[in-house]
C-alpha positions as CSV (number, residue, x, y, z in Angstrom):
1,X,0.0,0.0,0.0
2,X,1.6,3.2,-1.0
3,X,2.6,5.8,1.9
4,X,0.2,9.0,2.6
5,X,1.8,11.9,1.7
6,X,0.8,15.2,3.5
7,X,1.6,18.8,2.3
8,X,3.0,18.0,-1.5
9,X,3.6,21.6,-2.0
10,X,6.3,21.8,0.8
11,X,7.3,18.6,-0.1
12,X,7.9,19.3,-3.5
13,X,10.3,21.7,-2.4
14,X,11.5,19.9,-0.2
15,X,12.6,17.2,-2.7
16,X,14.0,19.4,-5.4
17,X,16.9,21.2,-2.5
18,X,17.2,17.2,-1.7
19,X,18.8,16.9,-5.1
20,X,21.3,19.8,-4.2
21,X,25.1,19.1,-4.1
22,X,25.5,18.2,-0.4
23,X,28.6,16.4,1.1
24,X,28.6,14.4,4.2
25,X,30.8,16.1,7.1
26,X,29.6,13.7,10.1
27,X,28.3,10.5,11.1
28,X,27.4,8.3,13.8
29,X,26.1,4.8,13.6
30,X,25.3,5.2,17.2
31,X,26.8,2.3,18.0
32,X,30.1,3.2,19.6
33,X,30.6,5.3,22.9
34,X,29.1,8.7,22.3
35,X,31.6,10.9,24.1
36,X,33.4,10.4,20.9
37,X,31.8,13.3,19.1
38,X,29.3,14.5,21.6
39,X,29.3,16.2,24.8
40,X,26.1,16.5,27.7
41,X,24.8,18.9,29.3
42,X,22.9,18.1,32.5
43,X,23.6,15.1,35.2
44,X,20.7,13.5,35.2
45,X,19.8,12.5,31.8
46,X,21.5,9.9,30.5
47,X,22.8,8.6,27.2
48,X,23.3,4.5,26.2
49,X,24.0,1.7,23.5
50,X,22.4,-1.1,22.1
51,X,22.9,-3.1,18.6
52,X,19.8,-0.6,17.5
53,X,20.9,2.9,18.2
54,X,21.4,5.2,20.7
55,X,18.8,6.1,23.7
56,X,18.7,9.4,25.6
57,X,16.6,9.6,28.5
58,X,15.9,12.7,30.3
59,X,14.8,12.9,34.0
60,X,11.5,11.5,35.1
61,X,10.3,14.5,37.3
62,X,8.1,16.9,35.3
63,X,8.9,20.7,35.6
64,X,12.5,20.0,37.7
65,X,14.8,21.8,35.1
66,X,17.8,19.5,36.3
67,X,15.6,16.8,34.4
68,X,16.0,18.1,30.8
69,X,19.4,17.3,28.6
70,X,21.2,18.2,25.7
71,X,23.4,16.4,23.9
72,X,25.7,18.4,21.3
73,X,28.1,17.4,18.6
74,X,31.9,18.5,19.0
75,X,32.0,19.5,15.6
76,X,30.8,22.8,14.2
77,X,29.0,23.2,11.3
78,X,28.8,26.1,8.7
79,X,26.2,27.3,6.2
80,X,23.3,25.3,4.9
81,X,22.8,21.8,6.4
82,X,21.0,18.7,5.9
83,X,20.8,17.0,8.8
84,X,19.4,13.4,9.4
85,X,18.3,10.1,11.6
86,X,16.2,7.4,12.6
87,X,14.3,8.4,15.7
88,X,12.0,6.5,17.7
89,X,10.0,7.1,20.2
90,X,10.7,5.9,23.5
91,X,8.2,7.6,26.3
92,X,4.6,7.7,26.4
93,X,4.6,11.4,27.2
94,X,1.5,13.2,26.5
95,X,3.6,16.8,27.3
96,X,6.8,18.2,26.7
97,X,9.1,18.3,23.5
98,X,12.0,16.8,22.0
99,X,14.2,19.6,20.4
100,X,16.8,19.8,17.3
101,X,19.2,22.5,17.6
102,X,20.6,23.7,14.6
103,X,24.5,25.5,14.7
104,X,23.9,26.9,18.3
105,X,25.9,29.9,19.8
106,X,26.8,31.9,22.4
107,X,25.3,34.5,22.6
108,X,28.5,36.6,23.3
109,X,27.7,38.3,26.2
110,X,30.1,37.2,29.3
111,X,29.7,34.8,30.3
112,X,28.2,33.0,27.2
113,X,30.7,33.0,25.0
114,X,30.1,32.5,21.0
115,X,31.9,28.7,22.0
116,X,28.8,26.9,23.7
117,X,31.5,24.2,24.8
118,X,33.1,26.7,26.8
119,X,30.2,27.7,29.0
120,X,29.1,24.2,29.3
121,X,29.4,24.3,32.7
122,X,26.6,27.2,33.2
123,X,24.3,24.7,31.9
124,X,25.0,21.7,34.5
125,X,21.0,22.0,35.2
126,X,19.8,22.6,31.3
127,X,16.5,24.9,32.2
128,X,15.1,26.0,28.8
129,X,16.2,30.2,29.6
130,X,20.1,29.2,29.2
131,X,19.3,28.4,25.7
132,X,16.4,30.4,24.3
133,X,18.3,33.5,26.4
134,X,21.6,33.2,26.0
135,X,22.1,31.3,22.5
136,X,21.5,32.2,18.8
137,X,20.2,29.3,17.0
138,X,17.2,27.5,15.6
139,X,15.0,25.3,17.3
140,X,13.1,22.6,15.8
141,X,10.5,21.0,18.1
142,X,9.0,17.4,16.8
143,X,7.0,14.6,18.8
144,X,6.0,17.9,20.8
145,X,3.2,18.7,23.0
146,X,2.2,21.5,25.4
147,X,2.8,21.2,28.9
148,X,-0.4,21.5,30.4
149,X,-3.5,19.2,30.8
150,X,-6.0,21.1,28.5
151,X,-4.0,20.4,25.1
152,X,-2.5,17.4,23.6
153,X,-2.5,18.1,20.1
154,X,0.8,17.5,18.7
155,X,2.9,19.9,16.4
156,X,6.1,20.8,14.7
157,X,7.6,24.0,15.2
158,X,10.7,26.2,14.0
159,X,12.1,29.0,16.5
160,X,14.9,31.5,15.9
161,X,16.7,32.3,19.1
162,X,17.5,35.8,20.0
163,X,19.7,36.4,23.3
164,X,18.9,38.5,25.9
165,X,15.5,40.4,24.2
166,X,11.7,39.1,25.1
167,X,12.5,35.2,25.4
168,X,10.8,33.0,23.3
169,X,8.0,36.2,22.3
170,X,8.2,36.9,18.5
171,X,11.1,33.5,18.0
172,X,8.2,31.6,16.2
173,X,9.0,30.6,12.2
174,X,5.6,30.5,11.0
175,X,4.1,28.2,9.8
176,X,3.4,25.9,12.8
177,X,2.5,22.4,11.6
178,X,0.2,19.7,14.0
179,X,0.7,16.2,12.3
180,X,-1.8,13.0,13.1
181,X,0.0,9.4,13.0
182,X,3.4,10.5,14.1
183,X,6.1,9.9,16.4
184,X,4.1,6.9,18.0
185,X,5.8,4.5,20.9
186,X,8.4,2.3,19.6
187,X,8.0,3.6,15.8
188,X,10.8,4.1,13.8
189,X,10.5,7.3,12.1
190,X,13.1,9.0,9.6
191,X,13.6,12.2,9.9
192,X,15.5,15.4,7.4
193,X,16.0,18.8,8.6
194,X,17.0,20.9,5.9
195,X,18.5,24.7,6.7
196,X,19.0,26.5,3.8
197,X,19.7,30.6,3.5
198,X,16.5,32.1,6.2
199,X,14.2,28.5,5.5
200,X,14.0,25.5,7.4
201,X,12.9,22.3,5.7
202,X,11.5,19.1,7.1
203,X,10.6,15.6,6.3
204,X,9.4,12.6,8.3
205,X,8.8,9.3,6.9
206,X,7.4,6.4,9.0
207,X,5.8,3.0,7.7
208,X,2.2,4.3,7.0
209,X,3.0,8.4,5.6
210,X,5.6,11.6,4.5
211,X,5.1,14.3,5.9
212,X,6.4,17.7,5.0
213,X,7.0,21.4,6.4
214,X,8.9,24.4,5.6
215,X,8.8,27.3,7.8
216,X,10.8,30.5,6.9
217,X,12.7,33.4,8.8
218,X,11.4,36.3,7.7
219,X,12.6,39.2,9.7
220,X,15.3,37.9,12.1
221,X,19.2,38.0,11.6
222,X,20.1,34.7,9.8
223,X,21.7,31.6,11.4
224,X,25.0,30.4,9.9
225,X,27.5,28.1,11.7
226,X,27.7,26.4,15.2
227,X,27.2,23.0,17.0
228,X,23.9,20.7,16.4
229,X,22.3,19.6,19.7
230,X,19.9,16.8,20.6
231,X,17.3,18.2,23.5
232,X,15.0,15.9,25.6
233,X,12.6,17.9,28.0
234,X,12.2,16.5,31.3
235,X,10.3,12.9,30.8
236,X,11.1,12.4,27.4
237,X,12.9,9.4,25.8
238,X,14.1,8.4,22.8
239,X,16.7,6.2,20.7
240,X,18.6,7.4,17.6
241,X,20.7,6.0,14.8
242,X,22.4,6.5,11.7
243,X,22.9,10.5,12.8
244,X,24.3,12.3,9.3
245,X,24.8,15.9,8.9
246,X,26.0,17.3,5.1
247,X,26.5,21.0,4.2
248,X,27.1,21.8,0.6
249,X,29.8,20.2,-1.1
């Protein structure tokens, strides 16, 4: 039975800048010991290995920002990337978010330096204002849900971060997507995060549908070179393989 596929217009997009000269500049299988070409911040989350991937497990204890956990490449990465895994989904959360990261830095004020490695340690507890405050990047939310009781419709969401200004007010990349039939326990889904110029491309394939978004940066400075980061809110849990990241060759 052929797959579902949702929102052809971004996804024909999506598939023509697919086609575009990109060169592989990391990969992990997963399999081998992470601290490698990753580093953690928090202490409680923790990271492990299995002959299927990678699992990252945040904290168990629901608003406790010492629960949440972000796990970053070593390498930085410059201009447009294509950035891809297998993910599946671990928890049976009905709140909270997992989180890609895309070229994070400081944001240059002391004590966050442009080098996020090198203020690692303000970010031994990983509460969600070290990053959306103090870091340029963009955020891409996926298997996400709010954190209250009334709402538990999923979505997809891009966010520019801009240091030290109105927090997370006015970082939204519109449009905002809420997908049916994804990211379900113990699924394997692939995903493709595509960053190219002010746009933000995405695709995620399971066994049953494709579905596509593309959300754009409109009025905000551009993004264009730092780490790659991993982020599981408190409760969240999930394994990962195959992780490649290309920019253009």
């Amino acid at each position: 039975m052929p797959k579902k596929i949702l929102n052809k217009k971004e996804g024909e997009s999506f598939e023509s800048i697919l086609k575009e000269n990109w060169k592989e500049r990391f990969l992990d299988s997963c399999e081998q010991d992470w601290k490698k070409k990753w580093f953690l911040d928090g202490e409680i989350g923790t990271v492990s290995h299995d002959p299927k991937g990678m699992t990252l497990t945040a904290g168990s204890e629901f608003k406790n920002d010492a629960h949440h956990m972000v796990l970053w490449t070593k390498d930085i990465f410059e201009g447009d990337l294509k950035i891809e895994y297998d993910y599946t989904r671990l928890d049976n959360a009905r709140k909270c978010v997992n989180i890609l990261y895309v070229q994070a830095t400081g944001s240059g004020e002391h004590p966050y330096t442009y080098d996020i490695y090198e203020s690692r340690a303000l970010r031994k507890v990983p509460a969600m204002k070290e990053y959306f405050d103090k870091m340029n990047c963009y955020h891409i939310s996926y298997a996400a849900f709010g954190n209250n009781d009334e709402s538990v419709e999923q979505y997809i969401r891009a966010r520019r971060y801009m240091p030290h200004q109105t927090g997370l007010k006015g970082s939204d990349l519109k449009p905002d997507y809420f997908p049916e039939g994804l990211f379900a326990h113990g699924e394997k889904h692939h995903l493709v995060f595509i960053k190219k110029e002010r746009d933000i491309y995405v695709k995620v394939e399971n066994d049953s549908q494709i579905y596509y978004c593309h959300m754009q940066n409109t009025a905000l400075p551009p993004v264009q070179s730092g780490r790659i980061g991993l982020r599981h809110m408190f409760t969240r849990s999930a394994k990962y393989r195959n992780i490649q990241i290309c920019n253009k060759g």
